[in-house]
C-alpha positions as a Python dict, from the first residue, in 0.01 Angstrom:
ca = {
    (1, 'X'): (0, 0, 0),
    (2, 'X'): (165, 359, -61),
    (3, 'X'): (31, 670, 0),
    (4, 'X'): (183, 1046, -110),
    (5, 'X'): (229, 1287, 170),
    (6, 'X'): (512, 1429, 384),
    (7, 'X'): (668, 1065, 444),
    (8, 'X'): (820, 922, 722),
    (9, 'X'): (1209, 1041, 827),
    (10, 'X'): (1456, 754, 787),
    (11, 'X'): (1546, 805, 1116),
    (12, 'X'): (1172, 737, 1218),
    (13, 'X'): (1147, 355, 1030),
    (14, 'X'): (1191, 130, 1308),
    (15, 'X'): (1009, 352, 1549),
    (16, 'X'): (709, 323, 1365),
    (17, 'X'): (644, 7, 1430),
    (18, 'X'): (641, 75, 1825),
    (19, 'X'): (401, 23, 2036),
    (20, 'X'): (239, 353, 2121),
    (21, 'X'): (447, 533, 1878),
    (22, 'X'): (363, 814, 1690),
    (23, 'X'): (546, 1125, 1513),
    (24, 'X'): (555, 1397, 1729),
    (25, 'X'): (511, 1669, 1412),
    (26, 'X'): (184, 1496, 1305),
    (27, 'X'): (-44, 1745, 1087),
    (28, 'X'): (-356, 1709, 1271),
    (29, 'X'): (-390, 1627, 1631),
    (30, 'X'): (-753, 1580, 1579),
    (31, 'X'): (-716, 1276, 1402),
    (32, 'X'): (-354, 1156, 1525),
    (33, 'X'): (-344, 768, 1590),
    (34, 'X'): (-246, 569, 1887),
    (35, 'X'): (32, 390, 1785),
    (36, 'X'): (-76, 34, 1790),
    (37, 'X'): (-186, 19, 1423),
    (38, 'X'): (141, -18, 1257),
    (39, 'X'): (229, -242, 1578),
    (40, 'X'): (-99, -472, 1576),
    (41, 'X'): (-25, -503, 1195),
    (42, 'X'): (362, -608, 1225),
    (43, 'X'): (278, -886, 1417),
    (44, 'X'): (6, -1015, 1295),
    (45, 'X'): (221, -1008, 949),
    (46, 'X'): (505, -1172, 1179),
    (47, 'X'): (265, -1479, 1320),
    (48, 'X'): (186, -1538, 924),
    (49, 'X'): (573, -1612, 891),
    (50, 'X'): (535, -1261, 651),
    (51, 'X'): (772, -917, 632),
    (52, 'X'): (626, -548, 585),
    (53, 'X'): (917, -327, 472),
    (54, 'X'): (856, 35, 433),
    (55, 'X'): (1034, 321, 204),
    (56, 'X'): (948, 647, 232),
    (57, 'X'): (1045, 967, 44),
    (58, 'X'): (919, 1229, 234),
    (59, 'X'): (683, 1463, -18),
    (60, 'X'): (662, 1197, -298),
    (61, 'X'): (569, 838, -190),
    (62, 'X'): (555, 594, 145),
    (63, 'X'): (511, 224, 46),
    (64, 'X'): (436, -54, 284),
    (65, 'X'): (510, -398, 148),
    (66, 'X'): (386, -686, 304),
    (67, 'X'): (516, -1037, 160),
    (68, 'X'): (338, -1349, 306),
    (69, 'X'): (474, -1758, 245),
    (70, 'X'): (205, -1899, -29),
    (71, 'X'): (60, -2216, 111),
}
């Protein structure tokens, strides 16, 4: 899945995946997460024997890649 925004800093990739964890210079507090989605999603992804792998270039694309085993 990719979306195009203002990206994720390299030094943020592993953080992301915290529990709890969210970027501090998020554009709307209103609707601000709480840091278990990218978490809950990990590990689920994890138990599955899968990978997600994100790239990000801030102001042009984020991709999340999730590979599962086939069978």
């Amino acid at each position: 899945m990719w979306d195009k925004g203002k990206g994720i800093p390299e030094t943020e990739h592993q953080r992301i995946f915290e529990r709890m964890y969210t970027l501090e210079d998020s554009r709307n507090r209103l609707y601000q997460g709480s840091g278990l989605g990218l978490t809950i999603t990990k590990r689920l992804i994890e138990r599955m024997g899968g990978t997600i792998v994100l790239h990000s270039v801030p102001w042009e694309r984020t991709v999340f890649t999730v590979v599962l085993k086939s069978g």
